[in-house]
C-alpha positions as CSV (number, residue, x, y, z in Angstrom):
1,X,103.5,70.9,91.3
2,X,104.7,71.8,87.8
3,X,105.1,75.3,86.5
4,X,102.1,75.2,84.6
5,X,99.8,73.5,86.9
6,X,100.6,76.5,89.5
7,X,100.0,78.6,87.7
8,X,96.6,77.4,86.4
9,X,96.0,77.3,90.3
10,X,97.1,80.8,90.9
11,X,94.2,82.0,88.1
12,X,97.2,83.7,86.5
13,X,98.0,82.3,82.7
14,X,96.6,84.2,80.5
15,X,98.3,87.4,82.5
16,X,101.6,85.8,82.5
17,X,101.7,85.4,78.9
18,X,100.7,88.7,78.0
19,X,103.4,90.2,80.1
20,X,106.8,91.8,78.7
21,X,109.8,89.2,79.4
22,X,107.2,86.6,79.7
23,X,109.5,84.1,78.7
24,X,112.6,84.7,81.2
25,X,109.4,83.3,83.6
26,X,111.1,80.2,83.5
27,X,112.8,78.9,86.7
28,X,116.9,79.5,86.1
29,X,118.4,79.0,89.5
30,X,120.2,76.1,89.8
31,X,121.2,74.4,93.0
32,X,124.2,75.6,94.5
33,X,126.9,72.4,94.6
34,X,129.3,73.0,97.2
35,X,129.4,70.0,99.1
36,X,128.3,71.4,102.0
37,X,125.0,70.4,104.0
38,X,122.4,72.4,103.1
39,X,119.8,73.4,106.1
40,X,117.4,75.9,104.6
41,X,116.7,78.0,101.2
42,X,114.8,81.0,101.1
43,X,113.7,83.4,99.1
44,X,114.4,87.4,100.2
45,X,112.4,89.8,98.5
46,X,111.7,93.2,99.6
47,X,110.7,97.1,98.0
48,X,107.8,95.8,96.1
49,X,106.4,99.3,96.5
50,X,102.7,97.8,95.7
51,X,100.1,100.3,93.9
52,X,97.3,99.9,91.5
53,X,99.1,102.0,89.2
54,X,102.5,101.5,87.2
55,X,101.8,97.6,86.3
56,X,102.7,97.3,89.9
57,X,100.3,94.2,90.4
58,X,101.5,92.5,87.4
59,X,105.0,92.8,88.2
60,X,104.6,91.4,91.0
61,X,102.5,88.5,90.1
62,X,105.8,87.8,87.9
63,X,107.8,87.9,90.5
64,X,106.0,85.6,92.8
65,X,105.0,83.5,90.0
66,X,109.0,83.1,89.0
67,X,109.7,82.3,92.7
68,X,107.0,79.7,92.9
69,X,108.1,77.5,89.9
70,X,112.0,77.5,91.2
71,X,113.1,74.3,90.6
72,X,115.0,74.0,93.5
73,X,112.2,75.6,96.1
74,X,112.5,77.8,98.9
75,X,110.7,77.0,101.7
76,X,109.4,80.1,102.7
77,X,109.4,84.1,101.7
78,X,111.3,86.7,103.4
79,X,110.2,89.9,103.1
80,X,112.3,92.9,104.3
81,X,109.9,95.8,104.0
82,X,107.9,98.7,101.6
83,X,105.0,96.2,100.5
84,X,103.4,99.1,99.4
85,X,104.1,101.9,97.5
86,X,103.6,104.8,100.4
87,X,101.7,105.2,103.6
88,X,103.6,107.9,104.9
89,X,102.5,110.8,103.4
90,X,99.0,108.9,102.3
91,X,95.3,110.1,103.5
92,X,94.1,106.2,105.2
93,X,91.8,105.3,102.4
94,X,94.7,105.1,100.1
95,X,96.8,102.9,102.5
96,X,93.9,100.5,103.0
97,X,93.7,100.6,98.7
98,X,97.2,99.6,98.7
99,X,97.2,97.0,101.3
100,X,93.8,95.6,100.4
101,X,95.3,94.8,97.0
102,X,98.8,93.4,98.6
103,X,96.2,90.3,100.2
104,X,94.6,89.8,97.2
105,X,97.4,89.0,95.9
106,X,98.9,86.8,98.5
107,X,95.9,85.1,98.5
108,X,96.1,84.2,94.7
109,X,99.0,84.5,93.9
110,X,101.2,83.0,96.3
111,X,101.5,79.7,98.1
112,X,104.8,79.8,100.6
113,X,104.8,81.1,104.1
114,X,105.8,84.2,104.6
115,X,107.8,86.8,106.7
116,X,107.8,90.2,107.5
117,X,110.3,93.1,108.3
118,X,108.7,96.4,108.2
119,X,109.9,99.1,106.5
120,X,109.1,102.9,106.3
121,X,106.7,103.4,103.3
122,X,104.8,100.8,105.6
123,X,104.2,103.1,108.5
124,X,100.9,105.6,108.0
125,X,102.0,109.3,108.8
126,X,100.2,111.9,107.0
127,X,100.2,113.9,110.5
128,X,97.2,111.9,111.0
129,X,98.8,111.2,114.9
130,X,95.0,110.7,116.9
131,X,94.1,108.3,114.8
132,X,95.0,105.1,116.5
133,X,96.5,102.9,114.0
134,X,98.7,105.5,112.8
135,X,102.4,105.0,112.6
136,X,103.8,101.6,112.9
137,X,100.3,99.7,114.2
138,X,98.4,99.5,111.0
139,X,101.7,98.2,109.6
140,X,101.8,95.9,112.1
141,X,98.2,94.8,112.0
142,X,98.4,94.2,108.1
143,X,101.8,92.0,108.6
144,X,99.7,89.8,111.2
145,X,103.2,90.7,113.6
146,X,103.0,90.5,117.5
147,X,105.5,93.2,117.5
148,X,108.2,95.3,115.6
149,X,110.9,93.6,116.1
150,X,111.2,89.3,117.0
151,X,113.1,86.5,116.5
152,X,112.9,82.7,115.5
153,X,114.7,79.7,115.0
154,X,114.8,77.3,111.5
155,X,117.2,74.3,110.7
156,X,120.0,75.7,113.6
157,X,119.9,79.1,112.4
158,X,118.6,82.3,114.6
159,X,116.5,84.3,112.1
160,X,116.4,88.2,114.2
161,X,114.5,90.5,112.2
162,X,114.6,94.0,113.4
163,X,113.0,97.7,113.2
164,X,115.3,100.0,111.5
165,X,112.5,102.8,111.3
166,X,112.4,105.6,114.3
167,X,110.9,108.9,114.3
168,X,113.1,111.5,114.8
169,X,114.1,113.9,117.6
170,X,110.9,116.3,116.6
171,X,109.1,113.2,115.9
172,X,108.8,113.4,112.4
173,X,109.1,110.6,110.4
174,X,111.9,109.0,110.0
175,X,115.6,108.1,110.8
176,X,117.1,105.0,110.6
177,X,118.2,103.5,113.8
178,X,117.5,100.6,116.7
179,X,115.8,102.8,119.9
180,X,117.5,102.1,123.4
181,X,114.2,98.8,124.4
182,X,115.1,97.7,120.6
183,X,118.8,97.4,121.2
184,X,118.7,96.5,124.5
185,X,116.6,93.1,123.2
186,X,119.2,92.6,121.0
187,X,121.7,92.5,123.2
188,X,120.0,90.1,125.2
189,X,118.6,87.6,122.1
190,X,122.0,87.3,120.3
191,X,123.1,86.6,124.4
192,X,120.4,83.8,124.6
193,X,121.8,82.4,121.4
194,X,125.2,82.0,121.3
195,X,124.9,78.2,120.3
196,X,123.3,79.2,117.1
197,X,124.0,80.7,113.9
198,X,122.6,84.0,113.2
199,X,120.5,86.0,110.5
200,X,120.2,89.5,110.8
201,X,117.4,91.1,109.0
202,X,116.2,94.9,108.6
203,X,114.5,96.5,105.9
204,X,117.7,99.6,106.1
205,X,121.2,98.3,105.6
206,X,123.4,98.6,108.4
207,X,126.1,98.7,106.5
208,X,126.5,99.8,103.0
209,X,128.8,101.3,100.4
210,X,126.6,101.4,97.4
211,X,124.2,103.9,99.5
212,X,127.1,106.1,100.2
213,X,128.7,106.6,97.3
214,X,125.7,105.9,94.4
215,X,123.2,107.1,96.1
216,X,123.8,110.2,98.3
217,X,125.2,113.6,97.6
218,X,129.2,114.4,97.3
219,X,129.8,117.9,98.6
220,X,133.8,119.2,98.1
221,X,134.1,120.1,101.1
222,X,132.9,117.9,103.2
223,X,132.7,114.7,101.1
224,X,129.9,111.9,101.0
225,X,127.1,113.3,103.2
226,X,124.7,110.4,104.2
227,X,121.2,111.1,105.2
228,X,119.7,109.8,108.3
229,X,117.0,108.3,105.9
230,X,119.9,105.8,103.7
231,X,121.8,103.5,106.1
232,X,121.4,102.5,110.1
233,X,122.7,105.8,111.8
234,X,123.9,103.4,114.8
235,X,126.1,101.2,112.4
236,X,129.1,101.7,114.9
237,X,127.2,100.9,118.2
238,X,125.5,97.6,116.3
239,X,128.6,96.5,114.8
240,X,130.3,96.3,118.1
241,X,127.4,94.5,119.7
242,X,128.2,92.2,116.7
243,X,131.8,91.8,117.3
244,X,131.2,90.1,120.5
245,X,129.3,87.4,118.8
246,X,130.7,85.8,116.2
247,X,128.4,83.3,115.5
248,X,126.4,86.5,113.7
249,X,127.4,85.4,109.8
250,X,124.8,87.8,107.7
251,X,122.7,90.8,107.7
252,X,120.2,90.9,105.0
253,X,118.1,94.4,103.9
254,X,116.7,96.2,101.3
255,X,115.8,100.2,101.1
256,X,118.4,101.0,98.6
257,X,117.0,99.3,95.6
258,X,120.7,98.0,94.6
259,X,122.3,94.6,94.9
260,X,125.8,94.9,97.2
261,X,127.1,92.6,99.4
262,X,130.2,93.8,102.1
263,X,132.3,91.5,104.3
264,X,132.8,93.3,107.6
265,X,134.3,92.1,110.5
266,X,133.8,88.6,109.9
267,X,129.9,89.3,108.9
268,X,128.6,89.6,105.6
269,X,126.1,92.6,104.8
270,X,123.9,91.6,101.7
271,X,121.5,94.3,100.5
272,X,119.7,92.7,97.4
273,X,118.1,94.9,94.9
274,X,114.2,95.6,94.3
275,X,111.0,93.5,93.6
276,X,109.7,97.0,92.2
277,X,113.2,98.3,90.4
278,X,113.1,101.6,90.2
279,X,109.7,102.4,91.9
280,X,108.2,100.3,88.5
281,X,110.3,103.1,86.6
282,X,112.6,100.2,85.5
283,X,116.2,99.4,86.3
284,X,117.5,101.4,89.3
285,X,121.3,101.9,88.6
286,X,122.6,98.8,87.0
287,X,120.4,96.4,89.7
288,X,117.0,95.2,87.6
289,X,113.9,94.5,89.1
290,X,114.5,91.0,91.2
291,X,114.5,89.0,94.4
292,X,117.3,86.5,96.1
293,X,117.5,82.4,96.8
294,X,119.2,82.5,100.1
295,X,121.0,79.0,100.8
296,X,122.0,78.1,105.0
297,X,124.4,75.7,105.8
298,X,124.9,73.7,108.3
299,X,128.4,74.7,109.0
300,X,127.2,78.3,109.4
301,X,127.9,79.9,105.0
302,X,125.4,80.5,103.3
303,X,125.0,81.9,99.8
304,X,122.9,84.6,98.0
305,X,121.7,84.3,94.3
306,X,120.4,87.9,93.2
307,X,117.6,86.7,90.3
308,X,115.9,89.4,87.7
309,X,112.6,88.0,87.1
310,X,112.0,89.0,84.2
311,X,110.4,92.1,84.1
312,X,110.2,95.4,81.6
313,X,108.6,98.5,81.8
């Protein structure tokens, strides 16, 4: 299907052409040569932060819209967490806005399969804890997921896609970390899969430098100080888990809202930037408002294309 027949289908047009940057719409990405045998391209998006406010729903129209009419096409949509703009600290009938306008737009606006990672503006809170879809089940209910955590195999590659999200000691919400049943699945999946190469995905970043030194405090004495709420807080214990398996090539997040990619180890750590920018504010650092074609080879690379869509406040 051509650009303009999908988006005729999509009902979407005459929006598209009304919006700011509407002609970077365009597909741009061009197939990555490299001689190697390709296995699977995805897309990775993630932080859309969905709201009826900020142009939120028009942005991300763009954005699916510029995903859709790719030239080289992904063949499916992975989505690493914060659909929506907050449940947290939300009263429920402004959580079930927010995700009540997140189908509508999957509905019309989007026509690839797609994944889910949860994330922590995803969770309901509110201190609303008798109410028995608060915390991560309403999440889970609106993602259609079995559980919080799973994996999954395409084209010879083990997709695991994790919960970085934990309440914390006082349960209050939220650190970032795997709980002791979480990591002790891991353990036993990347066991179970040693023939395979694996993709790690969590909405937090499990390792990061951009969230350490952009975006946390410096104190003189004491340095970088990095919240419990900004990177895994069990990077150590999950990176040795790693080291024992080194068919593990990437780990893929979001959170941060800033493009980065570390080599650790022998694994790569991408963190690609924001659907939503800054929160729909515009460009969060120097990383615009965009989403990432994820190539998989056969011999176990893979390559990651951050893409701006287009989009201006």
């Amino acid at each position: 299907m051509d650009r303009r027949s999908l988006i005729k289908s999509l009902g979407l047009g005459a929006l598209l052409g009304s919006l700011p940057g509407a002609g970077l719409l365009t597909a741009n990405a061009s197939p990555v040569n490299t001689g190697k045998k390709r296995v699977l391209r995805f897309a990775h998006l993630t932080d859309v932060h969905l709201e009826p406010e900020m142009n939120a729903p028009k942005g991300f129209a763009a954005c699916l819209h510029h995903i859709q009419s790719q030239k080289d096409a992904p063949a499916f949509v992975m989505n690493t967490g914060d659909c929506i703009m907050d449940a947290l600290k939300q009263p429920k009938d402004r959580v079930e806005t927010q995700w009540k306008l997140w189908h509508g737009l999957m509905k019309s606006d989007n026509s690839l399969p797609l994944e889910y990672c949860i994330g922590n503006h995803d969770c309901w809170g509110a201190g609303q804890t008798t109410d028995p879809l608060y915390g991560k089940k309403y999440a889970l209910e609106m993602m259609q997921l079995p559980g919080r955590y799973r994996s999954f195999d395409k084209a010879g590659w083990h997709f695991i896609v994790l919960d970085s999200i934990q309440t914390k000691a006082d349960g209050a919400w939220y650190s970032c970390f795997l709980d002791e049943e979480q990591f002790a699945w891991l353990e036993q999946d990347l066991a179970a899969n040693t023939d395979k190469h694996v993709i790690v995905f969590s909405h937090v970043p499990i390792v990061s430098a951009a969230t350490v030194v952009v975006d946390n405090k410096y104190k003189p004495d004491q340095g970088y100080v990095l919240g419990q709420a900004s990177m895994h807080t069990d990077s150590a214990r999950i990176i040795s888990l790693f080291d024992k398996y080194p068919n593990v090539k990437v780990c893929m997040s979001g959170h941060i809202h800033l493009y980065e990619q570390v080599l650790y180890n022998g694994v790569h750590y991408v963190c690609n930037g924001a659907v939503s920018g800054n929160w729909w504010k515009g460009v969060r650092y120097r990383t615009d408002n965009g989403y990432a074609m994820v190539n998989l080879y056969e011999d176990g690379s893979f390559d990651n294309e951050y893409i701006p869509y287009g989009w201006k406040v």
